[in-house]
Phi, psi and omega in degrees: 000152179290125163286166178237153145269177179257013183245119172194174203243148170190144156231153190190137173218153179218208159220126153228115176076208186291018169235136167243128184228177178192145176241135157263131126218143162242126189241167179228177181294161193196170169286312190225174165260138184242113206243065189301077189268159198212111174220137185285167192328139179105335197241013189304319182300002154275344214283319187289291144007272177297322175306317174269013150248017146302281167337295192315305173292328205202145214241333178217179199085188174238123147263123194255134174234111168255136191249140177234170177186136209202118171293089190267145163078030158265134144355220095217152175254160181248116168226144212248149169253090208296327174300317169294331184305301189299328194252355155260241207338338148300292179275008170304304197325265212297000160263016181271356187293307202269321179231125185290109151096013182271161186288179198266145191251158179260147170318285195329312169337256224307293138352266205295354172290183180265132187079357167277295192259128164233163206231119179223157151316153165291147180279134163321136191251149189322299193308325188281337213262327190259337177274341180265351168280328160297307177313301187304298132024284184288280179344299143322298168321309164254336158336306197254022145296299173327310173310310190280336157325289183327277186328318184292327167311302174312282169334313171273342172316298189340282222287309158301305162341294185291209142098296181291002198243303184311318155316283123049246179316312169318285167351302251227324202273329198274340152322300201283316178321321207234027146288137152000283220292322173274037203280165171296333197281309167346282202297325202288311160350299207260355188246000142316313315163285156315303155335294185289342201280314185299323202283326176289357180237007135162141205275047171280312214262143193269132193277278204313330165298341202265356171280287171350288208299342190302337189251329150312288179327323186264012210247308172296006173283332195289121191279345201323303204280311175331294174316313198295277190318314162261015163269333173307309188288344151308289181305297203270337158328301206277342154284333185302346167269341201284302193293005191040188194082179184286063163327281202356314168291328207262324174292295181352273156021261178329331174288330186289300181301340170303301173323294167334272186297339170247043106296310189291321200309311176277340175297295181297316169310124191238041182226175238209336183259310192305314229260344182287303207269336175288279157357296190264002161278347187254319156323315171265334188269008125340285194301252213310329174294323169300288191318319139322336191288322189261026158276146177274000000 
């Protein structure tokens, strides 16, 4: 399977019979999926339809699915409402009594009061209403193969990022393996080093204890396991892009500890090169963890 991001755009519109509908969706990043359908009054039967092929299609994001629809090439009717028509010109009649010298009121007038003339669609027939629900429907469907097309696209673009910052991290790691500093002789040297500097400023200190502690200090120096963990962890990222689907949480996962281990990596480095590629390892993989945030 293809990777995905969780962000992307897609429309699609058609006519069925007297209805022209048209669909937007769009999605963004989420924890989980979210599916936000906005369908106007009337139209509740897509609603189940589009939900279980959301569901279906997409595994994470917030998705706005807005549906318009708008009825054409229908007729409209005129229907006089003759009880209200009678019960206005009845009392037009009886104010003529009452107000002396007002003008005679005109059909339009009158026509424009509220409730005489009403204007409606033609009624809608069962067939046209269930073939544009089918229509709406077939629609929905492909608006959002286009939508999940994007994401994959999107996706792969990711998916070569993350790959390089996973390069990266290797690169950094394969760095930190073959400094110096960290060699056992190094590390013993320099805490060798130390030693005499304590022992010459004052003859308080026990050499065979500062020889122990010399060796605890180096043992907890040692980068070995860090290094082991984060070539695992490098290995099992690049396969999970390799296998494509919705990776995004179990990288997510991965990112954290990649962190993790190149924080300890640098908190033990007591070198000056180490404590540099320990710097640009909590940096890219900064970079790949933003980055992994947009994955499905």
């Amino acid at each position: 399977m293809a990777l995905s991001s969780m962000t992307g755009f897609a429309r699609g519109q058609g006519v069925a019979g007297p209805y022209a509908w048209s669909w937007e969706i769009k999605s963004v990043n989420a924890k989980g999926l979210d599916l936000r359908l906005r369908l106007p009054p009337g139209w509740d039967a897509v609603e189940v339809p589009a939900r279980a092929r959301g569901s279906e299609k997409l595994s994470r994001g917030t998705v706005y699915a807005n549906l318009s629809v708008e009825r054409k090439g229908v007729a409209p009717t005129v229907k006089i409402n003759e009880a209200v028509l009678n019960a206005v010109i009845a009392t037009l009649d009886g104010l003529d009594n009452k107000i002396v010298g007002a003008a005679r009121p005109t059909l339009d007038g009158i026509l424009a009061l509220k409730g005489v003339m009403e204007i409606a669609d033609e009624d809608e027939r069962e067939e046209d209403r269930r073939a544009a629900e089918a229509a709406i429907i077939a629609g929905f469907n492909t608006t959002l193969a286009d939508l999940v097309a994007m994401r994959q696209e999107e996706g792969a673009t990711l998916g070569r990022l993350l790959s390089a910052r996973l390069t990266e991290i290797a690169t950094l790691a394969a760095r930190a393996e073959a400094a110096p500093g960290r060699k056992a002789e190094a590390v013993k040297a320099r805490l060798a080093e130390q030693v005499a500097v304590l022992l010459s400023a004052s003859g308080r200190f026990d050499s065979d204890r500062l020889h122990q502690e010399a060796i605890m200090l180096a043992a907890k120096a040692d980068i070995r396991e860090e290094l082991d963990r984060l070539a695992s962890h490098v290995a099992q990222a690049q396969k999970m892009l390799a296998d494509g689907g919705p990776a995004g949480r179990r990288l997510d996962f991965l990112a954290q500890e990649l962190n993790r281990e190149s924080n300890t990596l640098t908190a033990k480095s007591n070198d000056v090169e180490l404590t540099n590629i320990g710097l640009e390892l909590k940096a890219v993989v900064e970079q790949f963890r933003e980055q992994v945030q947009n994955l499905e």
